[in-house]
SEFIPA-712323 format. One record per residue: residue number from 0; z, y, x of N, C-alpha, C, O in turn; residue in one letter. Coordinates in Angstrom, 1 decimal. Each point is the difference from the previous one (the first is absolute). Example, Ala and Ser with C-alpha at 12.3 -4.5 7.8 and 13.67 -1.06 7.14 Angstrom:
> 0,7.8,-5.7,13.2,0.0,1.2,-0.9,0.0,1.2,0.9,0.7,0.0,1.0,A
> 1,-1.4,1.1,-1.4,0.0,1.1,0.9,0.8,1.1,-0.8,0.1,1.1,0.5,S
END
This chain:
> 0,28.8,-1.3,5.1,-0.9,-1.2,0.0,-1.2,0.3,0.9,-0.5,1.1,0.1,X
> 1,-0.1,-2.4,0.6,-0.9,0.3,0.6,-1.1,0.1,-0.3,-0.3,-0.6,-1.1,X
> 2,-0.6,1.3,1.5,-1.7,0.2,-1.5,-0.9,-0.8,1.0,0.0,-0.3,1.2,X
> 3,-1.0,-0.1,-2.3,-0.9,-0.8,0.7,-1.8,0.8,-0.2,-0.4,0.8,-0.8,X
> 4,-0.1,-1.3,1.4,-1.2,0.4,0.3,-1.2,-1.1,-0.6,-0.3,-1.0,0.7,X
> 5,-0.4,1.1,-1.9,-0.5,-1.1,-0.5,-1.7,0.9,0.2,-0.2,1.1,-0.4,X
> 6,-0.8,-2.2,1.0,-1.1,0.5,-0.3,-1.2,-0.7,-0.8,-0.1,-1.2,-0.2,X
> 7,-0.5,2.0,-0.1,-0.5,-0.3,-1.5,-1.4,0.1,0.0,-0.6,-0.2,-1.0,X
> 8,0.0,0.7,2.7,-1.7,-0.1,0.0,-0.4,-1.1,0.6,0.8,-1.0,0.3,X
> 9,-2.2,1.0,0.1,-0.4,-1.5,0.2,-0.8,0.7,1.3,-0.4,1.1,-0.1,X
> 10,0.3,-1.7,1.2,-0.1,-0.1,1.5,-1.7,0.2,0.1,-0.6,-0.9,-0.6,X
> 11,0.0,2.1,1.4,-0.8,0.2,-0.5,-0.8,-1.0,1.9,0.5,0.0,1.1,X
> 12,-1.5,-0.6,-1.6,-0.3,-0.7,1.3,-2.0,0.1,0.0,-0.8,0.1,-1.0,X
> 13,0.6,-0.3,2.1,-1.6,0.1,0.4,-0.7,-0.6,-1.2,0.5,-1.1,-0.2,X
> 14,-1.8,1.6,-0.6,-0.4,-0.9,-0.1,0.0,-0.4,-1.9,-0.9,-0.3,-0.8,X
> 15,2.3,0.5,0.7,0.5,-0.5,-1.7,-0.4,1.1,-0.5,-0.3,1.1,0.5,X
> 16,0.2,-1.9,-2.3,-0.5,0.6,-0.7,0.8,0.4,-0.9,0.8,-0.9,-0.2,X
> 17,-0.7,2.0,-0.6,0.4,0.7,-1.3,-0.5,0.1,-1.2,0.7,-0.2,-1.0,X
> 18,-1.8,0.5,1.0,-0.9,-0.2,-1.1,-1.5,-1.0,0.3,-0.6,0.1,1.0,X
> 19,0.3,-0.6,-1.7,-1.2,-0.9,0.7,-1.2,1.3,-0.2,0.2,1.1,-0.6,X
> 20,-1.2,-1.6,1.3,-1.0,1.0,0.4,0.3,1.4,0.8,-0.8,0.9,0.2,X
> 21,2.2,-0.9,0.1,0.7,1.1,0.7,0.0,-0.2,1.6,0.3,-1.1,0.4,X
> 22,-0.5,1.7,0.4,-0.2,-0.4,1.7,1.6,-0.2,-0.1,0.8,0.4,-0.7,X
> 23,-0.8,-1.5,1.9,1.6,-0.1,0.1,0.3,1.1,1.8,-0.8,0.5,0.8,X
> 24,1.5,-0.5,-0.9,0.6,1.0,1.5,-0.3,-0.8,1.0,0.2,-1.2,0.2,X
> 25,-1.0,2.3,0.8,-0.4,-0.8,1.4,1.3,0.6,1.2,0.0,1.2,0.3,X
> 26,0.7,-1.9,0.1,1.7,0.3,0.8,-0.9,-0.3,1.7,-0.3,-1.2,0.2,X
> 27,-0.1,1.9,0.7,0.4,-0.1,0.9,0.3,0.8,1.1,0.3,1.1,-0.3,X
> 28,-0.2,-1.4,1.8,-0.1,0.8,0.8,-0.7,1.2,0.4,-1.2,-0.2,0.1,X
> 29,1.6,1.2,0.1,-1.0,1.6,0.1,0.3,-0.3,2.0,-0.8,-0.3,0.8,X
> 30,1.9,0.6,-0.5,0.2,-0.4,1.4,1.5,-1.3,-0.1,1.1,0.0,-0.5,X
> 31,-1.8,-0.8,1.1,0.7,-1.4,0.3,1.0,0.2,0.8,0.1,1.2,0.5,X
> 32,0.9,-2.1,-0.1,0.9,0.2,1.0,-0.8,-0.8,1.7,0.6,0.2,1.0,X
> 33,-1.4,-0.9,-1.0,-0.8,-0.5,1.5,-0.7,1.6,-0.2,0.2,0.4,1.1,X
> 34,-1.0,0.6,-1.8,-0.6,0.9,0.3,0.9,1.3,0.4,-0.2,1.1,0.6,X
> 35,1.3,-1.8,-1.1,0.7,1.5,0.3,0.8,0.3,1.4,0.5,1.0,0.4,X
> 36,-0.4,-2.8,0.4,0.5,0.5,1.1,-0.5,0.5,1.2,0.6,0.1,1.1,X
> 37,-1.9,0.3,-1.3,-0.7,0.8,0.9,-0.2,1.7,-0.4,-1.0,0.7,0.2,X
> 38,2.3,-0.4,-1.1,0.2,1.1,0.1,1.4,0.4,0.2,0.3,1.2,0.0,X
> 39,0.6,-2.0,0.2,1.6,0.0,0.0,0.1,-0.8,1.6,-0.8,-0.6,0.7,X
> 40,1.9,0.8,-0.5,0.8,-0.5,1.3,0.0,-1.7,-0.2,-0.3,-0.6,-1.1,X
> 41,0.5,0.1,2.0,0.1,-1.2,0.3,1.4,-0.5,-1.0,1.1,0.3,0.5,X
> 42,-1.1,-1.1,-1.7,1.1,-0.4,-0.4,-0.2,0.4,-1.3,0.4,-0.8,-0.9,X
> 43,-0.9,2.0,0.5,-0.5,0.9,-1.2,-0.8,-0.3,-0.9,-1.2,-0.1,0.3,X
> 44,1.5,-0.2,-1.6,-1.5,-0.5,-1.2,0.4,0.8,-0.7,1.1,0.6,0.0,X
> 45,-2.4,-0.6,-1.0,0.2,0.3,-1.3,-1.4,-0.4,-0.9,-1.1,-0.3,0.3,X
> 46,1.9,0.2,-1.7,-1.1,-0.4,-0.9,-0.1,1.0,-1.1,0.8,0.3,-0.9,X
> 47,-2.2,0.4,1.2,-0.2,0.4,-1.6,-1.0,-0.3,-0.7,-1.1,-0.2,0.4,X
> 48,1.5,0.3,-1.4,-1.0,-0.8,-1.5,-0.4,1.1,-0.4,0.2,1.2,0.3,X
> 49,-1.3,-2.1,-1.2,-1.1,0.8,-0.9,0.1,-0.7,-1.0,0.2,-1.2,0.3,X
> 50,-0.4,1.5,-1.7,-0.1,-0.6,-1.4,-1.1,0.6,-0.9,0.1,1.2,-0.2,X
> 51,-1.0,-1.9,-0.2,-1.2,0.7,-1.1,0.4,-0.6,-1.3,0.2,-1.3,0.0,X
> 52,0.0,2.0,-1.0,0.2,-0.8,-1.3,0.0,0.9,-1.0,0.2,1.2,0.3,X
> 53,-0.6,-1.6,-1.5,-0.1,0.7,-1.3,1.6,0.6,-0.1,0.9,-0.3,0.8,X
> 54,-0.7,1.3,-1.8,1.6,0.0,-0.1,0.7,-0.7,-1.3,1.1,0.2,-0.5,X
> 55,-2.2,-1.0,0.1,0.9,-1.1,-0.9,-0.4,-1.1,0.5,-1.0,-0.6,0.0,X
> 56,2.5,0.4,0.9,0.0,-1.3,0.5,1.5,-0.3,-0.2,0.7,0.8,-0.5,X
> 57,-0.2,-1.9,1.0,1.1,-0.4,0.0,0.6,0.6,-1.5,-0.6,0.1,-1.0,X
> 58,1.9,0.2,1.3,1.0,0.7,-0.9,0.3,1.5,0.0,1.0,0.5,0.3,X
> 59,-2.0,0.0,-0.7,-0.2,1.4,0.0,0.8,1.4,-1.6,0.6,-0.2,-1.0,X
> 60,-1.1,1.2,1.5,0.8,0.8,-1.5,-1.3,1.3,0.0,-0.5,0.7,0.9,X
> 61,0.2,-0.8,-2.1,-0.9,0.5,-0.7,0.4,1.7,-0.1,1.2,0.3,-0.1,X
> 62,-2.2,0.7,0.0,1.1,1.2,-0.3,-1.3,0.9,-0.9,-1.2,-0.2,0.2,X
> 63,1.7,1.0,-0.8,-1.2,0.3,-0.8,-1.4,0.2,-0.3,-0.7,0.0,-0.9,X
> 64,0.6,0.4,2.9,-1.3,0.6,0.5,-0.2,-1.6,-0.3,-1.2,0.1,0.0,X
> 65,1.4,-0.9,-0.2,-0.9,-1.6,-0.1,-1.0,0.5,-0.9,-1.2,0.1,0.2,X
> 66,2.0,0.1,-1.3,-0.8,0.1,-1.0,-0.6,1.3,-0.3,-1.2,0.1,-0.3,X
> 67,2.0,1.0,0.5,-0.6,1.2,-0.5,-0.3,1.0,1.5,0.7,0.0,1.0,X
> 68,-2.2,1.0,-1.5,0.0,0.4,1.4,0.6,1.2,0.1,0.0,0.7,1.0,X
> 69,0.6,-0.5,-2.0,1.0,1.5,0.1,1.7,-0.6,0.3,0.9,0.8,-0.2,X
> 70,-0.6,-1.8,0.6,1.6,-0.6,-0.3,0.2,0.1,1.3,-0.8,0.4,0.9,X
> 71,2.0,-0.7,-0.9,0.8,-0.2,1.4,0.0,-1.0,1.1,0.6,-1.1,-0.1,X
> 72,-1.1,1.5,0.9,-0.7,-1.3,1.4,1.1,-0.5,0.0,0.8,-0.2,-0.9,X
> 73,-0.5,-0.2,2.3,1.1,-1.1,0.7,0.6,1.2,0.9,1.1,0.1,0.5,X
> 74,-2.1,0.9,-0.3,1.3,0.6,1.0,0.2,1.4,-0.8,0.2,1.0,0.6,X
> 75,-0.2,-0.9,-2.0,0.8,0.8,-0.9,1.0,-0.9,-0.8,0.8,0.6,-0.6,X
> 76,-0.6,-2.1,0.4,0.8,-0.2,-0.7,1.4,0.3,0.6,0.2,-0.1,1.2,X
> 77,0.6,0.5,-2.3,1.4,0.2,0.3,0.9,-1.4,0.3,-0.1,-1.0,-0.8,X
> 78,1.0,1.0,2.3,0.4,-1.0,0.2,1.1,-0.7,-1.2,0.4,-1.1,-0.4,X
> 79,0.0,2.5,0.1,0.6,-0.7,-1.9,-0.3,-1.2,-0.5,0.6,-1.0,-0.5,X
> 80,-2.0,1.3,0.6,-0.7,-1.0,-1.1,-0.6,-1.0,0.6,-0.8,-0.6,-0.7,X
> 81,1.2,0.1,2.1,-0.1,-1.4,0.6,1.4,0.0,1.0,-0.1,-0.9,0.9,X
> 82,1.3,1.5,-0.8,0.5,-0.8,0.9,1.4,0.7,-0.7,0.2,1.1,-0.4,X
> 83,0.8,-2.8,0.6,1.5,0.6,-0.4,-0.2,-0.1,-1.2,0.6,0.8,-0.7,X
> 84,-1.7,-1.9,-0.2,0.8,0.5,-1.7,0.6,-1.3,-0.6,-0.4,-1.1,-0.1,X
> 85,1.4,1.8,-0.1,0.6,-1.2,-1.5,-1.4,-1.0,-0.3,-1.2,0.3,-0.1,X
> 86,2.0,-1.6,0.0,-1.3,-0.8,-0.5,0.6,-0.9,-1.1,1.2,0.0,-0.2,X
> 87,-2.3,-0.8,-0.5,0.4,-0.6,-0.8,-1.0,-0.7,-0.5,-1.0,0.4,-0.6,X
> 88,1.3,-1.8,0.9,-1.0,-1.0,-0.2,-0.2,-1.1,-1.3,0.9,-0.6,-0.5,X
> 89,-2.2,0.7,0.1,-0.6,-0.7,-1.3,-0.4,-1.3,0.5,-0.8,-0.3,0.9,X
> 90,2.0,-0.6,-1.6,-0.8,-1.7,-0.2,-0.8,-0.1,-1.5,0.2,0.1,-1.2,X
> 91,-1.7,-0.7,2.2,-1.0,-0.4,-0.8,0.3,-1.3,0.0,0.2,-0.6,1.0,X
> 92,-0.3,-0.1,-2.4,-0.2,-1.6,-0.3,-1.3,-0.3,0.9,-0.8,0.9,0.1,X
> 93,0.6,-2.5,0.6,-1.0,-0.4,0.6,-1.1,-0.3,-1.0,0.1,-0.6,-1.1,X
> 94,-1.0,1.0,1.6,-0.9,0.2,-1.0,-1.1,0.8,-1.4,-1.0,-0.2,-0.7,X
> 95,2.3,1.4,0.8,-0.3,1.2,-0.4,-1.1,0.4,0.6,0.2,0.1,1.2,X
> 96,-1.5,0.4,-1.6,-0.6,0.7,0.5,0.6,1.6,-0.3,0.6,0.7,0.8,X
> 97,-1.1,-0.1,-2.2,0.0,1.0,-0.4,1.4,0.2,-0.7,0.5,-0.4,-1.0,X
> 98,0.1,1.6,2.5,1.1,0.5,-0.4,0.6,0.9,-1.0,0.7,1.0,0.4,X
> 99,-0.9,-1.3,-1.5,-0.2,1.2,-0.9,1.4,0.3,-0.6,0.1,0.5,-1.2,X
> 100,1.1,-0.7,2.0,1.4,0.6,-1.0,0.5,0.0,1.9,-0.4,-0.4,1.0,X
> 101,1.7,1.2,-1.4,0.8,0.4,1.3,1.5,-0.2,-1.1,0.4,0.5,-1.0,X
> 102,0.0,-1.4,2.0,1.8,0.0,-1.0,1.1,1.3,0.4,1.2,-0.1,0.1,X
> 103,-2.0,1.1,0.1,0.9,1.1,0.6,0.0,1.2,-0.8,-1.0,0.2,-0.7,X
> 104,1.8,0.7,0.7,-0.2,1.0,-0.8,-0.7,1.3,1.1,-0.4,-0.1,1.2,X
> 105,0.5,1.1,-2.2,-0.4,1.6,1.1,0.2,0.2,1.0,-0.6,0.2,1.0,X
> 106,2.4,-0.3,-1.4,1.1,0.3,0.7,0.1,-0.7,1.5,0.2,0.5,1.1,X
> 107,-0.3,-1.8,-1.6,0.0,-1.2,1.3,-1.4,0.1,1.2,-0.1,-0.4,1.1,X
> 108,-1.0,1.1,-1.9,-0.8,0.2,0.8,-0.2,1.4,0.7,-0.5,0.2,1.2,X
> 109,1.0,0.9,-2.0,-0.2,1.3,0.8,0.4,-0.1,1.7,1.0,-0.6,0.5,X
> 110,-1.9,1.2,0.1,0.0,0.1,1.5,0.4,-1.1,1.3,0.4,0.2,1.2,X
> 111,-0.8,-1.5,-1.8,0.3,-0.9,0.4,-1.7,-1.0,0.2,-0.9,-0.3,-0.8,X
> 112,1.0,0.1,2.0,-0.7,-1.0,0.2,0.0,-1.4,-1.2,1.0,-0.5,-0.5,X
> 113,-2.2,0.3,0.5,-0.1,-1.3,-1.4,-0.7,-0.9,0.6,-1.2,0.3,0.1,X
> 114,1.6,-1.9,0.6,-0.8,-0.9,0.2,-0.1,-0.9,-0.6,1.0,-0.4,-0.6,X
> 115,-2.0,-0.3,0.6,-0.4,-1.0,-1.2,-0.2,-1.6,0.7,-1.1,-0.6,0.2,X
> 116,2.3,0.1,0.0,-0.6,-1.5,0.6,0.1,-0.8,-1.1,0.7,-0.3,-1.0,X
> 117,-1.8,0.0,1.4,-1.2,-1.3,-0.5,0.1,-1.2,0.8,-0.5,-1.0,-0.5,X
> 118,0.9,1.0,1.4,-0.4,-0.6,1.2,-1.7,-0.9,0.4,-0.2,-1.1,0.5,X
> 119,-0.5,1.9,-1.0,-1.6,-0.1,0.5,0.0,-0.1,1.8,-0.9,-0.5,0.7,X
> 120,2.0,1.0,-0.4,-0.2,-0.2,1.8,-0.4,-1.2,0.2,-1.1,-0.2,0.6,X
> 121,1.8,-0.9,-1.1,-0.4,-0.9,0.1,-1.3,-0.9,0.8,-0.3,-1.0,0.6,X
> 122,0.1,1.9,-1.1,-2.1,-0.4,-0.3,-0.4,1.0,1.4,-1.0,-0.2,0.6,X
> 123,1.6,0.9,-0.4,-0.5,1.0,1.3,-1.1,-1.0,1.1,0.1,-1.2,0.4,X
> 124,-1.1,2.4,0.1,-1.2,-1.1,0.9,-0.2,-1.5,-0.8,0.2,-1.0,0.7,X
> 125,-0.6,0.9,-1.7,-0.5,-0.9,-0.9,-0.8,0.8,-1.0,0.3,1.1,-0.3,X
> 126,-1.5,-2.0,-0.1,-0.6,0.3,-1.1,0.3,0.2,-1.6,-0.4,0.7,-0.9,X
> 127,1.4,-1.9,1.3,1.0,0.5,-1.3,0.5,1.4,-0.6,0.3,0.2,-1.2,X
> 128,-0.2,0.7,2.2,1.0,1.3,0.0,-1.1,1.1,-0.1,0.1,1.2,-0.1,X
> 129,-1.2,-1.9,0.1,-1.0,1.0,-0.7,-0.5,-0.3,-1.6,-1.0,0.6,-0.4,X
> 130,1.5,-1.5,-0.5,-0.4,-0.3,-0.9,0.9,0.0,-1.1,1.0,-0.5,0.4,X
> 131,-0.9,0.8,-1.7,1.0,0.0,-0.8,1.6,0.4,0.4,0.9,-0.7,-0.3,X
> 132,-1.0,2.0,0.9,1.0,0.4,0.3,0.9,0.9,-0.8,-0.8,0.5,-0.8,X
> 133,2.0,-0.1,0.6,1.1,0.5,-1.0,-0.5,1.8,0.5,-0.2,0.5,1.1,X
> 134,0.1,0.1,-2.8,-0.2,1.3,0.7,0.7,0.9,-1.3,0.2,-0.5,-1.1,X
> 135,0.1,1.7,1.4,0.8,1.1,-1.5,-1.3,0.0,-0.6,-1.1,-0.2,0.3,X
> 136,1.7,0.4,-1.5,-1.0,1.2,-1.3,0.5,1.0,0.1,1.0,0.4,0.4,X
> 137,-2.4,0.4,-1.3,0.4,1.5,0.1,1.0,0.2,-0.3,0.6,0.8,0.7,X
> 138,0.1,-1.4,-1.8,0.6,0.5,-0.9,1.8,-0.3,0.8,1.1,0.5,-0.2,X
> 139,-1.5,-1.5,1.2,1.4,0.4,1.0,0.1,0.9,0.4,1.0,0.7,-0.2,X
> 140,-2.5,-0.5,1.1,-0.1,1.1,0.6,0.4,1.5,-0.4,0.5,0.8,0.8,X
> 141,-0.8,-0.6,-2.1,0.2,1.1,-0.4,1.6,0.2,-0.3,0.4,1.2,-0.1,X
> 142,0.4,-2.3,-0.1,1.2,0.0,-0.3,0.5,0.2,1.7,1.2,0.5,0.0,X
> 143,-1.4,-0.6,0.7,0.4,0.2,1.5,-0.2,1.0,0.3,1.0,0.6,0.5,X
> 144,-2.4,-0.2,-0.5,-0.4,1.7,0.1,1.2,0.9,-1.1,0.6,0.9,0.5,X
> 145,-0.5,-1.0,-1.5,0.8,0.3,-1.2,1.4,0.4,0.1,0.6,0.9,-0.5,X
> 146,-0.4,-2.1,1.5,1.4,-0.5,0.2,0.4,0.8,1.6,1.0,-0.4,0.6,X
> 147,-1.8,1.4,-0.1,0.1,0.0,1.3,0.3,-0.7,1.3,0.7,0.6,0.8,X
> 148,-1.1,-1.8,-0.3,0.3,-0.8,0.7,-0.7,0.8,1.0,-0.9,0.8,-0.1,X
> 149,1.8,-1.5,1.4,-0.1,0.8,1.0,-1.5,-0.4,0.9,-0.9,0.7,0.4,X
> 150,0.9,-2.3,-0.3,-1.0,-0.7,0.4,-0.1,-1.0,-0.3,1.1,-0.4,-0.3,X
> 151,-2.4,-0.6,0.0,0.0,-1.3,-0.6,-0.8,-0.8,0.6,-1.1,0.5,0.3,X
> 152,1.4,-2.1,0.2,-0.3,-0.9,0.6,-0.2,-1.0,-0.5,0.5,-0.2,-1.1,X
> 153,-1.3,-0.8,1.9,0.1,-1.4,-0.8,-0.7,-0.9,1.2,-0.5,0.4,1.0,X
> 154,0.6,-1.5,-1.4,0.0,-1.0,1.6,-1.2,-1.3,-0.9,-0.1,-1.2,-0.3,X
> 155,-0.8,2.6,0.1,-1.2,-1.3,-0.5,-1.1,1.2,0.5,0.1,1.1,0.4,X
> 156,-1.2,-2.0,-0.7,-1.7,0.7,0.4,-0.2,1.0,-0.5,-1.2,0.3,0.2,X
> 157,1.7,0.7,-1.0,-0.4,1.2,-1.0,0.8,0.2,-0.6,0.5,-1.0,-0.6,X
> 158,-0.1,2.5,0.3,0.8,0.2,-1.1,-0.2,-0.3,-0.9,0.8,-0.6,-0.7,X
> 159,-2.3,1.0,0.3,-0.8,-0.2,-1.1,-0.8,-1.1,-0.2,0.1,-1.0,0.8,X
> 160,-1.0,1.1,-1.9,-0.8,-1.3,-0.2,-1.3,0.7,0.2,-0.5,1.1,-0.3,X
> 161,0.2,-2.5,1.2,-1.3,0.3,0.7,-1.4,-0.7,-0.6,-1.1,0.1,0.4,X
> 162,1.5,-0.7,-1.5,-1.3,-0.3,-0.4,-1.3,0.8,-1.0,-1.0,-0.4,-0.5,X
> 163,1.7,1.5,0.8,-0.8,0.9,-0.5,0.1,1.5,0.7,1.0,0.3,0.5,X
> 164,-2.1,0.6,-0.7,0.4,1.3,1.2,0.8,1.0,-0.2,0.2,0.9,0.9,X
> 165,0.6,-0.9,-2.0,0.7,0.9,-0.8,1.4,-0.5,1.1,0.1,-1.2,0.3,X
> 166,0.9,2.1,0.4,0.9,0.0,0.6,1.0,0.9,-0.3,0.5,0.8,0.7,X
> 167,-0.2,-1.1,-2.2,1.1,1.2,-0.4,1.7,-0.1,0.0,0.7,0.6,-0.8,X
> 168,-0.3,-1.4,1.8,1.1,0.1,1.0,-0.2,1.1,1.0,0.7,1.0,0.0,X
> 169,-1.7,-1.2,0.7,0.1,0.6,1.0,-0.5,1.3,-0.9,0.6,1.0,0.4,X
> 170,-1.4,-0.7,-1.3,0.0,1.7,-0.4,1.2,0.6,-0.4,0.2,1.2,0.2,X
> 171,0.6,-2.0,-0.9,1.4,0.6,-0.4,0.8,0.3,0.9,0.5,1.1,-0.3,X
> 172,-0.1,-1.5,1.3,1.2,-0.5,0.6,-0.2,1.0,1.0,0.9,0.8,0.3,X
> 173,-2.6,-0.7,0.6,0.1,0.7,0.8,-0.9,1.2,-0.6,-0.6,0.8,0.7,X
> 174,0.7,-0.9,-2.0,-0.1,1.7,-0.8,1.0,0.5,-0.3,0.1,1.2,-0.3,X
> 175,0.9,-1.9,0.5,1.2,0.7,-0.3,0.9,-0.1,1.4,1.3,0.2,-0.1,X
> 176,-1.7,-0.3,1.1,-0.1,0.4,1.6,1.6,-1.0,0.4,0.9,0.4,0.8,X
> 177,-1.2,-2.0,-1.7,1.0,-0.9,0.9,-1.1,-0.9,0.9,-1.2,-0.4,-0.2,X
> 178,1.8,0.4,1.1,-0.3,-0.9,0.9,-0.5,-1.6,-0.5,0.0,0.0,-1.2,X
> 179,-0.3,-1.1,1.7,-0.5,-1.4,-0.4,-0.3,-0.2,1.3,-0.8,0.5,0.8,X
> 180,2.2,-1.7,-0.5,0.0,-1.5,1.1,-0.3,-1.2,-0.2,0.9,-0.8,0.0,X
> 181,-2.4,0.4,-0.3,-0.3,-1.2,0.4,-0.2,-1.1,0.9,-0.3,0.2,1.2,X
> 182,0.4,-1.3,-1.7,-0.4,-1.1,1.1,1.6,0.0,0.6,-0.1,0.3,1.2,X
> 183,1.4,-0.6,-1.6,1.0,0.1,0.3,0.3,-1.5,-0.2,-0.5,-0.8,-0.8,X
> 184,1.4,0.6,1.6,0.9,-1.5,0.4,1.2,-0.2,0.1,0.7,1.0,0.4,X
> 185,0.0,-2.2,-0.8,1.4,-0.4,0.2,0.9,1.1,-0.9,0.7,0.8,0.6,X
> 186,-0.8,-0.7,-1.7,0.4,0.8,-1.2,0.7,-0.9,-0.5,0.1,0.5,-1.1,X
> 187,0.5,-1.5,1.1,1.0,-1.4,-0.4,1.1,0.7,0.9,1.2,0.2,-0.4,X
> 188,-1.5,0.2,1.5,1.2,0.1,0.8,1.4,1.3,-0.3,1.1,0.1,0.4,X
> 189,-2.3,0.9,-1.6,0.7,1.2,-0.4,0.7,-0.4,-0.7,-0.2,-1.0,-0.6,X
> 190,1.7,2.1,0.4,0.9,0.2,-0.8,-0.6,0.6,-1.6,-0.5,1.1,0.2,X
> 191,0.4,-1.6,-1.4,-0.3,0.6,-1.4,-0.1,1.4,0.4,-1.1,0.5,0.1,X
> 192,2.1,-0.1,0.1,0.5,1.8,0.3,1.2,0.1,1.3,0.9,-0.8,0.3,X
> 193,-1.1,1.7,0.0,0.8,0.6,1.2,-0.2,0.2,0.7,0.8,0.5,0.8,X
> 194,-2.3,-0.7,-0.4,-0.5,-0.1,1.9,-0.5,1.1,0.0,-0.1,0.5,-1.1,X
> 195,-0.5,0.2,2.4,-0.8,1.1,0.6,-1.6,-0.2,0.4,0.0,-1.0,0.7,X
> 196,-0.8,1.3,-0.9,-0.9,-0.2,-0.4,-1.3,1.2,1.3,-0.2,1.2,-0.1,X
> 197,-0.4,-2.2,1.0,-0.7,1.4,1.0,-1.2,-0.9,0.0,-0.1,-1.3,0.0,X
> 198,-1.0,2.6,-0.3,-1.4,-0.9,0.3,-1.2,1.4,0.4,-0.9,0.4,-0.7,X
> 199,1.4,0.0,2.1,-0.7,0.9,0.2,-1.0,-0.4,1.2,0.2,-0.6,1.0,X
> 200,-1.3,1.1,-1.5,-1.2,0.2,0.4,-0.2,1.4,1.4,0.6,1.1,0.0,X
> 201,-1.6,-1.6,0.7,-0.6,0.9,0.9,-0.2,1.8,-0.8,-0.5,0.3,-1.1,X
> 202,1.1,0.6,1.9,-0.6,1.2,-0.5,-1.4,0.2,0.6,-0.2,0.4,1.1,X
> 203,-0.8,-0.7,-2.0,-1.9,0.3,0.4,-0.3,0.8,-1.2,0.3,-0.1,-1.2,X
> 204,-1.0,1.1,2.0,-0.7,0.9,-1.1,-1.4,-0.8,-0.4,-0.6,-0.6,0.9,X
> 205,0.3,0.8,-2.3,-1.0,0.3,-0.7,0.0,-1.9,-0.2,-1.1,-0.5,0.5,X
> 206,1.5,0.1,-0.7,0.6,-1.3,-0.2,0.9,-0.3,-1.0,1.1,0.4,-0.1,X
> 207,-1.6,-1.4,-1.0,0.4,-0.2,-1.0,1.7,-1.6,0.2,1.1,-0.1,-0.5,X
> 208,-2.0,-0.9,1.5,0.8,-1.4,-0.2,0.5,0.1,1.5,-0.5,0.8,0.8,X
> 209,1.4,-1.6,-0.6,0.6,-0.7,1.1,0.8,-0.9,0.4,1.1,0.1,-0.5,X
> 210,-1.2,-1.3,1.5,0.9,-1.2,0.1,1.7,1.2,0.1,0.3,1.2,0.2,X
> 211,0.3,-2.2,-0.6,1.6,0.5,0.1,1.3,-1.2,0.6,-0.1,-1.2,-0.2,X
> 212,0.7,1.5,0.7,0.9,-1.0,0.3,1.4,0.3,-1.2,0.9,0.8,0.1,X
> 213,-1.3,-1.8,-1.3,0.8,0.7,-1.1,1.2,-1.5,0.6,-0.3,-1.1,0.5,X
> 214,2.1,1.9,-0.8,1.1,-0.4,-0.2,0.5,0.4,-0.6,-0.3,1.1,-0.5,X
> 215,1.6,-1.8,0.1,1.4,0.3,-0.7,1.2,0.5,0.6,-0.3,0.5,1.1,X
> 216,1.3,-0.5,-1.4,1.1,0.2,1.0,0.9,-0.4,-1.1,0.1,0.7,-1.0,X
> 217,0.7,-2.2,1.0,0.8,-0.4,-0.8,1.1,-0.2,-0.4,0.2,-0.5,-1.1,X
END
């Protein structure tokens, strides 16, 4: 059978924003293609870019140095644990904020990618998609960390709940050195179970977050 290629991040463009009060990415020219033909042959261009941006922007994956400053940056995580994993996707009822049960067992989650659509994309570049958004409890969390999952995602504004400063998704999950893909899209389009699951990030030292071009393979 033929496999398909489903992508699942959101297009990261000049300017937009990810978090409000967050700079959005300034995308332009470092050398243009009119500047560059007065260093090439007659017929010859090129364009290269420059990008400044926080590294939580777009659809990015979290790795423990996020949170801890002793954990594993982006260019120690093991590609294990973002690319090639078994996946297996959680439908949230619309409207759920607080996800506090997983209809899966141990078993179904060990070493498997866990995404959680909500479909909050929705709301992506809207105000809306910053406000009352679907996020785990600990007490998922802990059953996921528990349960060994390999990485966990979800296609809303935070894993966690942001209305207060306590962020104990992100201490579990990347205390127990899985990965977390936020800001994720078109999660309707995945199979329950069966697909392949890649959402790797830039290898940068001393670097906790980074945009990802996360896919499936279905």
């Amino acid at each position: 059978m033929t496999k398909r290629l489903i992508d699942v991040s959101h297009t990261v463009e000049h300017g937009m924003v990810t978090y409000k009060n967050f700079p959005g990415p300034v995308i332009c020219d470092w050398l243009s293609r009119e500047a560059s033909r007065a260093k090439y042959d007659a017929g010859t261009e090129f364009q290269i870019g420059r990008i400044d941006m926080i590294a939580n922007t777009g659809t990015y994956v979290d790795s423990p140095f996020h949170r801890y400053a002793d954990g594993k940056d982006l260019s120690e995580l093991p590609l294990e644990s973002v690319a090639n994993l078994d996946c297996v996707v959680v439908r949230v009822d619309a409207g759920q904020q607080a996800i506090d049960s997983v209809p899966l067992s141990a078993k179904q989650v060990a070493g498997r990618a866990v995404l959680f659509h909500t479909g909050w994309d929705r709301h992506w570049r809207t105000d809306a998609y910053f406000e009352g958004h679907p996020f785990l409890t600990e007490a998922v969390a802990e059953f996921l960390a528990n349960s060994r999952a390999a990485l966990v995602g979800i296609d809303s504004h935070n894993i966690d709940d942001t209305r207060g400063g306590t962020r104990p998704v992100h201490s579990i999950l990347l205390g127990s050195e899985i990965p977390i893909c936020e800001h994720m899209r078109g999660l309707s389009a995945l199979p329950d179970t069966g697909s392949r699951f890649y959402a790797v990030p830039v290898k940068v030292k001393a670097m906790g977050t980074f945009p990802v071009r996360a896919f499936a393979v279905v």
